[in-house]
N, C-alpha and C positions, 0 to 999 in steps of 0.2 A: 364570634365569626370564625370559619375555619379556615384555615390555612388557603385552601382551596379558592375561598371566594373573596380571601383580601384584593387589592387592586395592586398590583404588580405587571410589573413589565417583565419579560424574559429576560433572563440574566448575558442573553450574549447580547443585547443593548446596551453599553454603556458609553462613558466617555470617551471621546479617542474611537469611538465605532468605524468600520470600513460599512457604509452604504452600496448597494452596487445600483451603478452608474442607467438608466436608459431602458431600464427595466420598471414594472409594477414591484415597487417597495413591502415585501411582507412586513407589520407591526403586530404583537401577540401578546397576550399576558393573561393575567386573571382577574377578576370581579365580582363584584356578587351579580345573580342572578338579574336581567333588565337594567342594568346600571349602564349609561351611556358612556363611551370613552372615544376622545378623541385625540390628535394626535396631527403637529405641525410642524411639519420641516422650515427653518428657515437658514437662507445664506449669510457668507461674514457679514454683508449689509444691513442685518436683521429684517430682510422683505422673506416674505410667507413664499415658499415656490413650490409646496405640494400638503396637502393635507385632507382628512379623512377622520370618518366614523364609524362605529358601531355599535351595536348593544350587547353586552354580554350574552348569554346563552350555557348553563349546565356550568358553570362557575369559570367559564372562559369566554377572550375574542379575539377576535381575528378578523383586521381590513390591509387593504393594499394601496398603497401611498401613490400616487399617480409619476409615472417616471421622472426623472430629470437628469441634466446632464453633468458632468465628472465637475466637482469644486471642492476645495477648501475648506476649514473653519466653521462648519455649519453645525446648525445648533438644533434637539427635536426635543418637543415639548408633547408628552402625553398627560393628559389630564381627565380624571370625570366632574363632578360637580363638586368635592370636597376637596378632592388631591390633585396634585400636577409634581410632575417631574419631570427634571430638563437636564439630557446630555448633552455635552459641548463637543468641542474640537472634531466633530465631524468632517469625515474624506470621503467625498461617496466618486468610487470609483469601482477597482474590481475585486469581487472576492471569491476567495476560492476554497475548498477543502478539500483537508490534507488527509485521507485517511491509509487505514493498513494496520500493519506490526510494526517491530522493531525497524527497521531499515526506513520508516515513514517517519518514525518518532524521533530515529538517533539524533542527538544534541548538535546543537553549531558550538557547543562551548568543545564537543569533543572528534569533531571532525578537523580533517586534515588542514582543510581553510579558511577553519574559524578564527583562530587568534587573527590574524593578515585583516579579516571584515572587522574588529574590532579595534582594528588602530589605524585602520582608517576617519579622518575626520570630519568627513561630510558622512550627514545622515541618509541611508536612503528612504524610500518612500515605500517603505512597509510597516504594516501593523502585523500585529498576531494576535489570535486568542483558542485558548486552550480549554476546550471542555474538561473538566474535573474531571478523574483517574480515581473513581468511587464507583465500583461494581451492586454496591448495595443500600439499595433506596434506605436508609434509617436516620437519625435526627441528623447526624454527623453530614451524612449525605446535603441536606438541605441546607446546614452553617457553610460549608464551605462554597456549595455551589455562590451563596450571596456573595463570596468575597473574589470569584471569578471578574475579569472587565479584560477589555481590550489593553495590549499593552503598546509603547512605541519603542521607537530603536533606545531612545533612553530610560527604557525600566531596566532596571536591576538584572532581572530577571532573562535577559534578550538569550542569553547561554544557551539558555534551555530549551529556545524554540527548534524545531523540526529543520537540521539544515536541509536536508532535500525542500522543505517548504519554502525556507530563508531565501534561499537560490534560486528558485523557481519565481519568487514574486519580484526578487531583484531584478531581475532581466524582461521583465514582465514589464514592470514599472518603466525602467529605463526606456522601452521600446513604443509602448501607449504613452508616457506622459501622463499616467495619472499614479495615483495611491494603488497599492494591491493590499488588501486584506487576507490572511490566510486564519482560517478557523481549524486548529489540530486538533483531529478526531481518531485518536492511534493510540495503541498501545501492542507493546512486543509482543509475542509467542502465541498472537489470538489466531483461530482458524475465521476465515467468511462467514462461518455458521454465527458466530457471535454479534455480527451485524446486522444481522434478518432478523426478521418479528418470528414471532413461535409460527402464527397462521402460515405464514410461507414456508416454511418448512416442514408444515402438517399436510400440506397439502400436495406435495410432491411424494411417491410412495419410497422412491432412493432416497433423497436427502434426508428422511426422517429418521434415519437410521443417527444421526445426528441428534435425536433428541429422546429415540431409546435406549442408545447409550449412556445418556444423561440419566433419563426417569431412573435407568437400570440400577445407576450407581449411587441415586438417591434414597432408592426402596427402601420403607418402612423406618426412615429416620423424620423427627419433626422439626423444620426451622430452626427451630433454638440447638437443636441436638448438631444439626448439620454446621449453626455458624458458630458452635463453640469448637468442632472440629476443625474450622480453617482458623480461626484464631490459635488453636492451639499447633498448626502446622506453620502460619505465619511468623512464632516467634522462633519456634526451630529454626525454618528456613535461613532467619534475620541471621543469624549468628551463625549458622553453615554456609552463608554466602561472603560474608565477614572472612569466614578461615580459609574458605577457597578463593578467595581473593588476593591475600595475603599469601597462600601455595604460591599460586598464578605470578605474581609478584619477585617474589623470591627465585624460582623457576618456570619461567615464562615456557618452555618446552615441556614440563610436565604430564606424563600420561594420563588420562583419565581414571583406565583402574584403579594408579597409583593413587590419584587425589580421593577417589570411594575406599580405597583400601583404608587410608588416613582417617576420614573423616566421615565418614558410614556413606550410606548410600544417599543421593542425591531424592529428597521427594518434588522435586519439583513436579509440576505445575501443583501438585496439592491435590486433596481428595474435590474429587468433582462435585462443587454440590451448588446450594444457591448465593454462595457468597461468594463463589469460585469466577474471577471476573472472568473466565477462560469457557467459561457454559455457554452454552449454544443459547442466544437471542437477548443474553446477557447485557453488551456493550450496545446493543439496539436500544434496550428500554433506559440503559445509564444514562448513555452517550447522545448516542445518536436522535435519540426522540428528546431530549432536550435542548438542541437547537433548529430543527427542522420545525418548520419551514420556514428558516431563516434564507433570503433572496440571494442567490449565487449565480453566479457564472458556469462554474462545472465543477470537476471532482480530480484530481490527481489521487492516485492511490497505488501502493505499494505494498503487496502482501502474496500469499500463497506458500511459504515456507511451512506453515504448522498444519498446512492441507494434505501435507506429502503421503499421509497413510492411507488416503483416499482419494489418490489422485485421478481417477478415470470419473470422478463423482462432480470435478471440479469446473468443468466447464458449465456443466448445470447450476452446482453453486453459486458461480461467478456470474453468470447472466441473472440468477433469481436476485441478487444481491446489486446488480445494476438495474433492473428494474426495480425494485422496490426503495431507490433512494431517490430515484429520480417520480415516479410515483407521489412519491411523500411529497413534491415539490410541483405536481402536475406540469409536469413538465418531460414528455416523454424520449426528447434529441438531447437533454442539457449533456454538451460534452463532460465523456470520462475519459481520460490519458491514463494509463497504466503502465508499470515496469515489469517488463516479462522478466522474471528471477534470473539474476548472471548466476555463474558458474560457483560453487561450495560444495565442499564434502571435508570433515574433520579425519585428520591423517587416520584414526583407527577405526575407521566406519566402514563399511562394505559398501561398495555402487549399490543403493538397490534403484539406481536406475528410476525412481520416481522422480525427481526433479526433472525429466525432458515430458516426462505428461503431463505435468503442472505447464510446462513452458508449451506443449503443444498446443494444451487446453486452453491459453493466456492466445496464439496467437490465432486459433478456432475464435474467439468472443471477436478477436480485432476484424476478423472476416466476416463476422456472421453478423453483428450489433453494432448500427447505424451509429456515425459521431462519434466513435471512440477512435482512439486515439494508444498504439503502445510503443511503447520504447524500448527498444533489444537491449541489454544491458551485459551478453556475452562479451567479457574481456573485462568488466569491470568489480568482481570480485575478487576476495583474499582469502588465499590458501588457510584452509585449518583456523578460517573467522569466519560466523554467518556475517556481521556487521564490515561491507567495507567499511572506510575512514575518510576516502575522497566521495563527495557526492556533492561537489560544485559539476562537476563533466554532464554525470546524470539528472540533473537537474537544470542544467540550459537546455540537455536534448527534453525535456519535459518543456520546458517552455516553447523551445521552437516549434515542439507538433501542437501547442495550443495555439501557437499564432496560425498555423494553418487550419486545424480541426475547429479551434473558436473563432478566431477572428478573422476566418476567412482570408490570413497572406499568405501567397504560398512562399516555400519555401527552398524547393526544390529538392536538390543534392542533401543537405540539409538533414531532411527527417524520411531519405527513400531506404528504408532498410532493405537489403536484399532478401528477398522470400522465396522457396523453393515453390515452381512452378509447375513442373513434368519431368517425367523421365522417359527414356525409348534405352532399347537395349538393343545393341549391335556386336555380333558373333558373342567376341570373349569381352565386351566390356560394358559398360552403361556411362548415356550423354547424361545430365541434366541439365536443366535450363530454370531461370531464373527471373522472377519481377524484379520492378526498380534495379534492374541491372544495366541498364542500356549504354551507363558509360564506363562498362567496362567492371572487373572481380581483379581482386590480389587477393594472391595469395603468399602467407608470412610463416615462415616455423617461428615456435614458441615456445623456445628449449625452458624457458622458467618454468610454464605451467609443466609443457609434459617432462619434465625429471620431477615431479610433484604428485604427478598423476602415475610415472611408474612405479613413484617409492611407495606409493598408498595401495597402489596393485600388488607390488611386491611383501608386504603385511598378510594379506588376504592369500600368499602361494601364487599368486598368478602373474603373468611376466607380458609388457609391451613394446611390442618391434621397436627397434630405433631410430624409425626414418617415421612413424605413429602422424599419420596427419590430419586427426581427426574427422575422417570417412571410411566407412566400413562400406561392406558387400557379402549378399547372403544368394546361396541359391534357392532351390525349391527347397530346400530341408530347411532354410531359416536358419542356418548358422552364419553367424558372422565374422569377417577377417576381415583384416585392417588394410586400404584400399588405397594404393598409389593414386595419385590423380594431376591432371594438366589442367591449365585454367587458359579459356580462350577466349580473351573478352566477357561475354554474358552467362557463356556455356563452360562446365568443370566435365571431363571426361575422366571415370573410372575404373582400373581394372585391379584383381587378386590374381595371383597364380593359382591359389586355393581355389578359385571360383571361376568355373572355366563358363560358364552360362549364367552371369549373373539377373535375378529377379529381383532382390532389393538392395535399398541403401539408405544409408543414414547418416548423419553429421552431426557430431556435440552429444550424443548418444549416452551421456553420461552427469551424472551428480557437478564435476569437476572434473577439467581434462584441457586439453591447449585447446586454443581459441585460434585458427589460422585464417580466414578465410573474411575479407572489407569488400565495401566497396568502395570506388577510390576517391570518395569523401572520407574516406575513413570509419563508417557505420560499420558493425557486426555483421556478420549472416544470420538471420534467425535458425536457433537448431532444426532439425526436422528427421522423418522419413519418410518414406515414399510410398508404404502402406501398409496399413493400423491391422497388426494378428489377432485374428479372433479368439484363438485360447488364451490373449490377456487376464490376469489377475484384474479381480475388483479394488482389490486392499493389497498394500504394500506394509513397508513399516517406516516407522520414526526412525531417524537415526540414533545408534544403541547411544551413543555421549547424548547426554542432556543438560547441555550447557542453556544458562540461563540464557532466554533470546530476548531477553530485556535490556534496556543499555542501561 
């Protein structure tokens, strides 16, 4: 019999499963061909409260368990005529997934306020489960997936879960009353393109550019040829990431050059080929197609940092990639929450100014793409680190936009980020005005960031006023100067000496740079300007450090 059509259940069923609550239950696995399976929920009571069949079909099936409501201890039994398997300690309440890169994935064992969640003594009511971090379908692939299962706050293992995940379901939990399950589906340094199936990406003529790339860098090499090459980049890597750790270590300020000078040049991410888990539609076929169409609530997701060399391409991206996860799931509203990218740029990197089109592009989807849900995150990065270290903050404001976007409470002040709204322009200077502003805009100097932002300028030759308040002003010529400004209640008024007629402006304009401008809940201002130059570049670049975005 082949693998294919043994009778298996999907490995994100197991013990300890998070069920979601009041929805049709998806159940999945494989069979042989016409083979009947069924499949029975029952409560701590051991009474039957939802159950269902099907018949195999092309060495798989797939039924839908008829809803029920948020419980405890419950226990599901699938079976065909030979076999039966039965997990326990079932929560069906909410689940959700975590996905993205690095900043999705980073650990609660290495976040700011992890240790603190571990000494505490009450357990809270989350599960996790982690889809395997194997890019390439081969035997190994398939041993491990078997030893995947739901874990609880008492596995071993709790370190490792996704604190933005951890934090998000904690409060989650606390506020419903029931269990949250989070399914981490992340890994660092991946661009969107490796979340999408190949067809969606074939079929847009921009994004493909995404997988010519690929083909380009595969040309004329065969399978074996291609994964003996990442094997052999992988061991390198191991023991170059080993000695630039220990740099790191030793001198925590250390330059970049200096660390390549040391210890040769950095190959990360590795030759692009098919075992490169960083390949476009890669983390799709690994990842993501092995637990869809498992029944969710929605999506939290964090990513767009390894987008940056193609930032004007990312809003297309971002939206192909929200539909196509909610697709899989026929489900065309299921809330997405997203983190529009805070502020980053490594001291010896040049602005190249791509991170405010990622973030455009992040708050274009929140406009345009029904049930989503984002979260400004300006003010909540670390100077010369992609990976903040606190991401309890960011991850309650994730929660509070899902109690509004999913669970229909509002919230109010809460999750109203200030959005730039219009401009009018009056003799020598320009008003703006603002959404979700209504009770009012502060504005904060932020001597941290900007002596941060001018030392990183000053690297580059280039030098920033000292009163810098993060708004510029350009006139017809599109150059821009650094923009005094008054905050009056809802409306910020701007003026330059340089720009005696001004036509645009802009805020946050930058990789990293001070963060001044709340509303008086305390939320960010979303970056922005006030309108998009048609001689825009398509492609930008990476930034020159290539520090590992993995945690």
């Amino acid at each position: 019999m082949s693998v294919k059509n043994k009778f298996t259940v999907a490995k994100v069923f197991s013990d300890h499963c998070v069920l979601q609550r009041e929805k049709p239950i998806c159940v999945f696995g494989t069979a042989s061909d016409e083979e009947e399976v069924r499949a029975a929920l029952f409560s701590d009571g051991k009474k039957c409260i939802s159950e269902n069949l099907a018949v195999a079909k092309e060495g798989r099936w797939q039924f839908y368990l008829p809803p029920v409501k948020a419980q405890e201890n419950a226990s599901l039994t699938v079976s065909t005529k030979n076999e039966s398997i039965t997990f326990k300690d079932i929560s069906v309440g909410e689940v959700w997934l975590a996905g993205g890169q690095s900043n999705m994935e980073f650990e609660l064992g290495n976040c700011t306020e992890g240790t603190a969640e571990f000494e505490k003594g009450k357990s809270p009511r989350v599960r996790f489960y982690y889809t395997q971090k194997i890019a390439w379908m081969d035997e190994a692939f398939f041993e491990a997936e078997d030893k995947t299962s739901w874990e609880t706050w008492e596995s071993r293992t709790r370190n490792a879960w996704s604190a933005v995940g951890y934090f998000f379901a904690k409060r989650l939990a606390k506020k419903l009353g029931v269990t949250v399950g989070i399914i981490g589906c992340n890994w660092g340094g991946t661009s969107a393109s490796a979340w999408i199936s190949k067809e969606r990406l074939e079929r847009d003529s921009e994004l493909s550019s995404y997988l010519t790339d690929y083909q380009k860098a595969c040309s004329g090499k065969t399978k074996e040829e291609q994964c003996a090459e990442f094997d052999a980049y992988q061991a390198y890597h191991t023991e170059w990431q080993k000695k630039c750790d220990a740099l790191y270590r030793e001198n925590p300020k250390i330059e970049w050059a200096e660390v390549e000078r040391i210890l040769g040049k950095c190959q990360w991410p590795g030759p692009m080929n098919c075992k490169n888990p960083y390949r476009p539609t890669g983390l799709y076929e690994c990842m993501i197609s092995r637990i869809l169409p498992y029944t969710l609530k929605g999506f939290i997701y964090y990513q767009g940092e390894s987008d940056d060399h193609k930032p004007t391409l990312y809003y297309r991206l971002f939206r192909e990639l929200i539909d196509q996860w909610r697709s899989d799931l026929h489900d065309d509203s299921l809330p997405f929450l997203f983190v529009q990218l805070p502020e980053h740029r490594y001291r010896q990197d040049r602005d190249f100014k791509n991170w405010p089109l990622i973030r455009e592009a992040q708050e274009k989807v929140f406009k345009t793409v029904k049930n989503t849900g984002m979260v400004v995150a300006l003010g909540l990065g670390e100077y010369d680190d992609i990976h903040p270290k606190h991401k309890k903050v960011l991850a309650e404001r994730l929660a509070l936009t899902a109690l509004e976007v999913a669970y229909k409470i509002p919230q109010g002040k809460k999750t109203a980020y200030p959005i730039f709204s219009k401009a009018i322009s009056k003799a020598s200077s320009m008003i703006l005005y603002f959404a979700n502003a209504d009770w009012g805009l502060i504005f904060t100097k932020d001597e941290m960031r900007l002596e941060h932002y001018r030392d990183m300028q000053k690297r580059q030759n280039l030098s920033v006023p000292q009163n810098f308040t993060g708004f510029e002003l350009a006139g017809s010529d599109k150059v821009f100067y650094a923009a005094e400004c008054t905050v009056e209640k809802n409306r910020i008024t701007l003026t330059a000496k340089e720009v005696p007629q001004p036509k645009y402006a802009r805020y946050g304009w930058y990789n990293y740079g001070p963060v001044t401008v709340f509303s008086k809940a305390g939320l960010p201002l979303s970056p922005f300007r006030t309108s998009v130059h048609d001689e825009e570049k398509t492609q930008t670049e990476h930034a020159a450090i290539q520090q590992i975005m993995e945690t």
